[in-house]
N, C-alpha and C positions, 0 to 999 in steps of 0.2 A: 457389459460396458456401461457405466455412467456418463452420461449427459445431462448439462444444464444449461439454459441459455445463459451467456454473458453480459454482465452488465459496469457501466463503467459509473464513477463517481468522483467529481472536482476537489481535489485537497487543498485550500491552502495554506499559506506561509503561518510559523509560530502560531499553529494550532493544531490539536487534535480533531479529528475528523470522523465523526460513526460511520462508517462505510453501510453497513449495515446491521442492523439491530436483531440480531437472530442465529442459525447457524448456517454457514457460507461460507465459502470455498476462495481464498485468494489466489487470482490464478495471475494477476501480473501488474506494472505499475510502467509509467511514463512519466518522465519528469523533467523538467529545465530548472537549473539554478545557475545564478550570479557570480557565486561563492561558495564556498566551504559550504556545507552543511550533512544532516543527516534525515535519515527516515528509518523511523520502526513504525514494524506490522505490529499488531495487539488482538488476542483475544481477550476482551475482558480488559481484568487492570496486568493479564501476564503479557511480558515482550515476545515474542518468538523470537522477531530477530532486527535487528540496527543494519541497515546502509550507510556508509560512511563515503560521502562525497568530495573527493581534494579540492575541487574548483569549479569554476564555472563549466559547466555541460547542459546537456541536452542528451537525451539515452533512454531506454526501457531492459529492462527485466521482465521476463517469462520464466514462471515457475513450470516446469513437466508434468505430464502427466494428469492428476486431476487436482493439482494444486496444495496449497495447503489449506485442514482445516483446520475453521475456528468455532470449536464448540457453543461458545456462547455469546460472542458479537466480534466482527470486524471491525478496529479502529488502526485509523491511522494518524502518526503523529509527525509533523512537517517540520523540519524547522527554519531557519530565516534565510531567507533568498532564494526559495523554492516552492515553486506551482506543481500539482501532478494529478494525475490520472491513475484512479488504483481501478482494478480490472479485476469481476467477482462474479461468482458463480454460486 
């Protein structure tokens, strides 16, 4: 069984965010937005995957298990009317 300790990192709005510089483990994300908006995961310059958010919320996402990896760096990209909390391992 794999184990890593978790750690959390501030994303905000209309920018992309290095989660972390190396290879890590997304394992979840918290977010509040205003408005519309979206979020993709990135390793590197590849997307894994886009969040598409209809409107103003407030919610989290937990990925299972021991998360997704990202071979070569965790980034995250924000975009406008939204703060978040990506959660990595």
């Amino acid at each position: 069984m794999m184990q890593t300790d978790v750690k959390g990192k501030d994303c905000v709005a209309n920018a992309t965010t290095t989660v972390f510089d190396g290879r890590a483990r997304f394992k979840g994300i918290w977010y509040s937005t205003s408005g519309a908006t979206s979020i993709a995961v990135k390793d590197g310059a590849t997307t894994l995957f886009t969040f598409i958010i209809a409107g103003q919320a407030s919610d989290d996402i937990w990925i299972p298990g021991e998360g997704v990896l990202c071979a070569t760096s965790l980034l995250v990209t924000i975009g406008a009317n939204c703060t978040a909390v990506v959660f990595y391992g």
